[in-house]
C-alpha positions as CSV (number, residue, x, y, z in Angstrom):
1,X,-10.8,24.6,-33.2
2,X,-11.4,21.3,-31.4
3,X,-11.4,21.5,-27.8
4,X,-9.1,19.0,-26.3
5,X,-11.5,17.4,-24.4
6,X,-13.4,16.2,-27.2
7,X,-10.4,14.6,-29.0
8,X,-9.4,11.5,-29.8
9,X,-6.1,9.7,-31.5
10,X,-8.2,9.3,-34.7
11,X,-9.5,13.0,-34.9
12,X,-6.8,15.4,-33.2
13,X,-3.4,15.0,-34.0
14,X,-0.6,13.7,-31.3
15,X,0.9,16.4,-31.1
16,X,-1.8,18.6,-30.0
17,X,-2.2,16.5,-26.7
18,X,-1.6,17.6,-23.1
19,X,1.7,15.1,-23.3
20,X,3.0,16.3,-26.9
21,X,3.0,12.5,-27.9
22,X,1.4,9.2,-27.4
23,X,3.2,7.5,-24.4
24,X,5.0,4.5,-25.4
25,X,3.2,1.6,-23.7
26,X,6.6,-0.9,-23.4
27,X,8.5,2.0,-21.2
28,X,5.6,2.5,-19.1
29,X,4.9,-1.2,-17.9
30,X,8.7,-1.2,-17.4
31,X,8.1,1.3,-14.9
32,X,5.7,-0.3,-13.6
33,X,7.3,-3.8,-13.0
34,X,10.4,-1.8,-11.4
35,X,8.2,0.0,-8.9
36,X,6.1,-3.1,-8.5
37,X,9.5,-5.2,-7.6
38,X,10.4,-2.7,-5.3
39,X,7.1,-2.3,-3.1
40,X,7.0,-6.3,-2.9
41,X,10.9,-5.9,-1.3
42,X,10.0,-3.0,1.1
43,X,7.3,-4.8,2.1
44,X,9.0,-7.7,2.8
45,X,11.3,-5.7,4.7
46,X,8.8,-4.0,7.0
47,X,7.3,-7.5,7.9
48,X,9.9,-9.7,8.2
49,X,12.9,-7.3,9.8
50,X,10.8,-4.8,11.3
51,X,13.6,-2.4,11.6
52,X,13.8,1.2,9.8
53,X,10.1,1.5,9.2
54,X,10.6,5.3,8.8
55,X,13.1,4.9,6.0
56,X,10.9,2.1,4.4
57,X,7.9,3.9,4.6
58,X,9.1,6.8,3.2
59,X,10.2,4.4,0.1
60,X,7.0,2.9,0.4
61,X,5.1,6.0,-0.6
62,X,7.2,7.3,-3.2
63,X,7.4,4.2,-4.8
64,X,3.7,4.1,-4.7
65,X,3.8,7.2,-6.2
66,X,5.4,6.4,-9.0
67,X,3.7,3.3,-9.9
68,X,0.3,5.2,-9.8
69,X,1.8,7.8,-12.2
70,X,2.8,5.4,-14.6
71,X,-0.1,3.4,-14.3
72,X,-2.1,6.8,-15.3
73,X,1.0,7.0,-17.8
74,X,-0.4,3.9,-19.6
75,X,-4.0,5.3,-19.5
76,X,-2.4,8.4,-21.4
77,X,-1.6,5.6,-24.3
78,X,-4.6,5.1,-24.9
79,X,-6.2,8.6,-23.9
80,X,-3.8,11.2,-24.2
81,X,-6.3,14.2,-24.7
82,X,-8.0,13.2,-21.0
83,X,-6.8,15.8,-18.8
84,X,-7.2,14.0,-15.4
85,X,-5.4,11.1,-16.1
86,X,-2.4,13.5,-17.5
87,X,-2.8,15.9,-14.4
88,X,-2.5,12.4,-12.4
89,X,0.6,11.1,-13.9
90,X,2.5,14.4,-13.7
91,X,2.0,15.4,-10.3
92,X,2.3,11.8,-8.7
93,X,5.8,11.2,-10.7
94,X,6.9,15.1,-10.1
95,X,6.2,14.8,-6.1
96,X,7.4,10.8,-5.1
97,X,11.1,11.6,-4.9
98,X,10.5,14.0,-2.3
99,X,10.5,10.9,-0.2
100,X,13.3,9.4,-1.6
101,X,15.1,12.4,-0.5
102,X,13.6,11.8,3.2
103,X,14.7,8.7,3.3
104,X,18.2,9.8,2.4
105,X,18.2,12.3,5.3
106,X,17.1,9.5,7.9
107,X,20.5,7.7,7.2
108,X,23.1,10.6,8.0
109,X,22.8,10.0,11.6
110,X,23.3,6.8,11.5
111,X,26.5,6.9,9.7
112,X,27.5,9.3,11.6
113,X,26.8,7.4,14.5
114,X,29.1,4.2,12.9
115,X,32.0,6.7,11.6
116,X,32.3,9.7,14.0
117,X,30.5,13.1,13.8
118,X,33.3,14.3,11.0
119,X,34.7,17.3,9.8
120,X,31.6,19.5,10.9
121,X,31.1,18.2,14.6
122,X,27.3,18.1,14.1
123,X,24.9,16.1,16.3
124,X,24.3,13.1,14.2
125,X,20.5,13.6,15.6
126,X,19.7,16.9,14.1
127,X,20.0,15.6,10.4
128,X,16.5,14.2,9.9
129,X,14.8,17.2,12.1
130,X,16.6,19.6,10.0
131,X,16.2,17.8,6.7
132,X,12.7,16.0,7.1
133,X,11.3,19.0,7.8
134,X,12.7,21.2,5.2
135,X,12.0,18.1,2.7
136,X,7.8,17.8,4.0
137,X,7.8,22.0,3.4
138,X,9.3,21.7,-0.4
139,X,6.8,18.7,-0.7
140,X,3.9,21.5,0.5
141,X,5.1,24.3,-1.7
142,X,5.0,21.5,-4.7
143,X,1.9,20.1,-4.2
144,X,0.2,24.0,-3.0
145,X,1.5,24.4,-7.2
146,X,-0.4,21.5,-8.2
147,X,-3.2,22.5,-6.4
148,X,-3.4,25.9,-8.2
149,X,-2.5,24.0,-11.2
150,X,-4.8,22.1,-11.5
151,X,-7.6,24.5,-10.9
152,X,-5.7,26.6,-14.0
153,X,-6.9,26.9,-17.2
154,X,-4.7,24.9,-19.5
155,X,-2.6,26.4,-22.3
156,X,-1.0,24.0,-24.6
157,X,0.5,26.6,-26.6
158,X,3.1,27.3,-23.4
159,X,4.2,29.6,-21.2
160,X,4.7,29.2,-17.2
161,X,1.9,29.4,-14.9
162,X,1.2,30.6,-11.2
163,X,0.9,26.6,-10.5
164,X,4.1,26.0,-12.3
165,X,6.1,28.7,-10.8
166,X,5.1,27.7,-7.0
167,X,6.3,24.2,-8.2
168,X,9.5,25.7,-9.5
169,X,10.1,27.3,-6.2
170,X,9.8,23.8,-4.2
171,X,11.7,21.8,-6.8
172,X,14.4,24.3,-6.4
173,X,14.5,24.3,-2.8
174,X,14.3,20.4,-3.0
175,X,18.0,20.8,-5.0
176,X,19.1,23.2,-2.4
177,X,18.6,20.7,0.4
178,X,20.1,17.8,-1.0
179,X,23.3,19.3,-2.4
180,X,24.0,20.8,1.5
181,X,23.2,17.7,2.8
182,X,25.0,16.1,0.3
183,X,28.4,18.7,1.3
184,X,27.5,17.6,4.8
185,X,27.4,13.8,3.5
186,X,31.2,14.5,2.5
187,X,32.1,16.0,5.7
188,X,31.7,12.7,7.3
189,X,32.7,10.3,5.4
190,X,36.2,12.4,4.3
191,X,38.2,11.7,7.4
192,X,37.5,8.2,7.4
193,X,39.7,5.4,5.9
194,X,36.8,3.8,4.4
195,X,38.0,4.8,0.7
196,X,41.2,7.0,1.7
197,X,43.4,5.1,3.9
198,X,46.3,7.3,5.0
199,X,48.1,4.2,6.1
200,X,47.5,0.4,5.3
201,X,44.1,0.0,6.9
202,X,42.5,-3.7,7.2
203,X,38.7,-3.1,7.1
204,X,36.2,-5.8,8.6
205,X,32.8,-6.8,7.1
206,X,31.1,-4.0,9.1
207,X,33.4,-1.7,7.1
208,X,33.0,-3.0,4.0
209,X,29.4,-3.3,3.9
210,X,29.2,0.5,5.2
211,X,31.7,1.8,2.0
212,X,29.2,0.3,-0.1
213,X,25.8,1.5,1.5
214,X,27.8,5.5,1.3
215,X,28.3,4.4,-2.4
216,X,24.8,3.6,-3.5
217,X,23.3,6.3,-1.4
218,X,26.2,8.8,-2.7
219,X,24.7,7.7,-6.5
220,X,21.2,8.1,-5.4
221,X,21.7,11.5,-4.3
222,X,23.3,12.8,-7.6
223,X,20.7,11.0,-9.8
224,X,17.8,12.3,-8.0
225,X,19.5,16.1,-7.6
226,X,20.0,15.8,-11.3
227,X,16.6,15.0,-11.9
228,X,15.3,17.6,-10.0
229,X,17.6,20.2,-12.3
230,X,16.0,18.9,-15.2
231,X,12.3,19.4,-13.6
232,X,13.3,23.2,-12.8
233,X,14.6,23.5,-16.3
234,X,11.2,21.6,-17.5
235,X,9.2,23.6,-16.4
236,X,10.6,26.8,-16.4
237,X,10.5,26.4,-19.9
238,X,6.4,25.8,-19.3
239,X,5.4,21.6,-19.2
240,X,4.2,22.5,-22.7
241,X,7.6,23.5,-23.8
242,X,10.1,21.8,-25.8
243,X,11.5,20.0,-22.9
244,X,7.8,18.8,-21.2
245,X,6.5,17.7,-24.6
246,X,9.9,15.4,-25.0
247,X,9.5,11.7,-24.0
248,X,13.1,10.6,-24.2
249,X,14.2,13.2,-21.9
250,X,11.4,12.5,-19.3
251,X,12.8,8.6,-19.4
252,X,16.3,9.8,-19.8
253,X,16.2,12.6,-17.1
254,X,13.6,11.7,-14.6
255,X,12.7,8.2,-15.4
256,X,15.8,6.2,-15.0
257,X,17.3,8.1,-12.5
258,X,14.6,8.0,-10.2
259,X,13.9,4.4,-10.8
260,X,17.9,3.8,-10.7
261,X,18.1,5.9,-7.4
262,X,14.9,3.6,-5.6
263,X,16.5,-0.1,-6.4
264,X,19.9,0.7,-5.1
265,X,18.5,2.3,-1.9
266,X,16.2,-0.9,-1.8
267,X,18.5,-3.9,-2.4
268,X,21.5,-1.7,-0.3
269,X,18.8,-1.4,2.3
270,X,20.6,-0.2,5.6
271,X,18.8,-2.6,7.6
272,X,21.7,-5.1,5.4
273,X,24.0,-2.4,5.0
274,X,24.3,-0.8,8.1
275,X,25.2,-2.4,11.9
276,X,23.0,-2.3,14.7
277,X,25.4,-1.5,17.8
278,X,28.0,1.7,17.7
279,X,31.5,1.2,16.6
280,X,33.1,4.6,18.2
281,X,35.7,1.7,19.8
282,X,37.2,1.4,15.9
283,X,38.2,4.7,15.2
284,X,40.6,7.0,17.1
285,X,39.3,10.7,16.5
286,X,38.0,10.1,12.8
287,X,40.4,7.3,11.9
288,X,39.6,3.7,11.5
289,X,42.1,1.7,13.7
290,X,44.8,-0.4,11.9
291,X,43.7,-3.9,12.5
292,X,46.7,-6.6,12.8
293,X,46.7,-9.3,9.9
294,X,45.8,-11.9,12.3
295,X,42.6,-11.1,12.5
């Protein structure tokens, strides 16, 4: 049998590749233009508002992520029996939403901050040094699994690997995290009026523009948890199974929703979204003050 290093499109068939298809090209430099769009607006932000560099830079890098792995993606077109480049493009695209996720967790506090502690009384400042830290360890546990991965012997006939079981593991706490921060997320938003007024509420532009940052964050959240359910079930199956060798659930499953999950935490960026200066003098206990129609 041909090794898989010496194969080309015009010898080996398609199939037989380390993707389990030739990656289509016009999917791929969408990807590519999306990530693109969205480093050019994070930088734009870091320079010109210099305000939330932690949560920009954490975008930054994922983003970056992702535009490497489906720059590498693209390579795989044209070379889809190189190894490298298909090592490259999995790990890069499989690890950049663990900074999406720690961008997520820097916001908490300060909503929490705007809208009151809510129904769980917690110290708006222990959300990112709980969360951060839990997110950089499931990043460590993921990339330990590509190390040993990639040091693996490749077999394309399936089955899960040592590699591919340590990445498991860290995907899997990854879901973990976000779906108790995400119960957590609830707990302060719920006694709010923002979207479940218990008497005519009035809200003002601070308001208004802080219902819709929780939206698009609450959206990214359940795209990228959902994406990360379909990696456990990818490669629990083995990235050579049915599931890993299927393009249209990779774009369906991981690359939309990641993509998706980046642009609405970009152009909702809190530094727009969010305000600057506490508004504890709006609320009584967890309620938004009635504000007269005069004003």
């Amino acid at each position: 049998m041909t090794s898989l290093d010496d194969c080309t499109l015009d010898t080996c068939s398609i199939s037989q590749s380390y993707y389990g298809y030739q990656p289509n090209l016009g999917i791929d430099i969408f990807f590519i233009i999306v990530y693109v769009a969205i480093l050019a607006q994070c930088l734009f932000i870091a320079i010109k508002r210099r305000a939330w560099l932690s949560y920009t830079i954490c975008i930054l890098i994922g983003a970056t992520l992702e535009l490497i792995g489906f720059v590498f993606r693209t390579y795989g077109h044209a070379r889809p029996f190189v190894r490298i480049g298909w090592i490259i493009q999995y790990s890069f695209i499989t690890f950049a939403p663990v900074f999406m996720t720690a961008a997520i967790y820097v916001c908490l506090g300060r909503i929490a901050d705007y809208l009151g502690r809510g129904k769980f009384n917690i110290n708006p400042r222990l959300y990112p040094r709980v969360f951060i830290p839990g997110d950089a360890f499931a990043l460590l546990v993921q990339a330990s699994g590509g190390g040993v991965s990639f040091n693996e012997k490749v077999d394309p006939n399936g089955g899960v690997s040592t590699g591919q079981s340590i990445i498991i593991a860290g995907l899997a706490l990854q879901v973990v995290s976000l779906v108790v921060f995400f119960v957590l997320f609830i707990g302060v938003i719920w006694p709010t009026d923002l979207f479940f007024a218990r008497r005519p509420v009035k809200l003002d532009r601070d308001d208004r523009r802080v219902r819709t940052f929780v939206v698009a964050l609450s959206v990214a959240i359940i795209l990228i948890v959902g994406r990360s359910a379909f990696r456990v079930d990818e490669f629990s199956q083995g990235i050579f199974g049915t599931v890993g060798h299927n393009e249209v659930l990779f774009v369906v499953f991981d690359g939309f929703p990641v993509a998706i999950a980046t642009s609405l935490m970009v152009v909702f960026h809190p530094v727009y979204m969010l305000p600057t200066t506490p508004r504890a003098n709006k609320f009584v206990g967890q309620e938004l003050r009635v504000l007269t129609e005069e004003q």
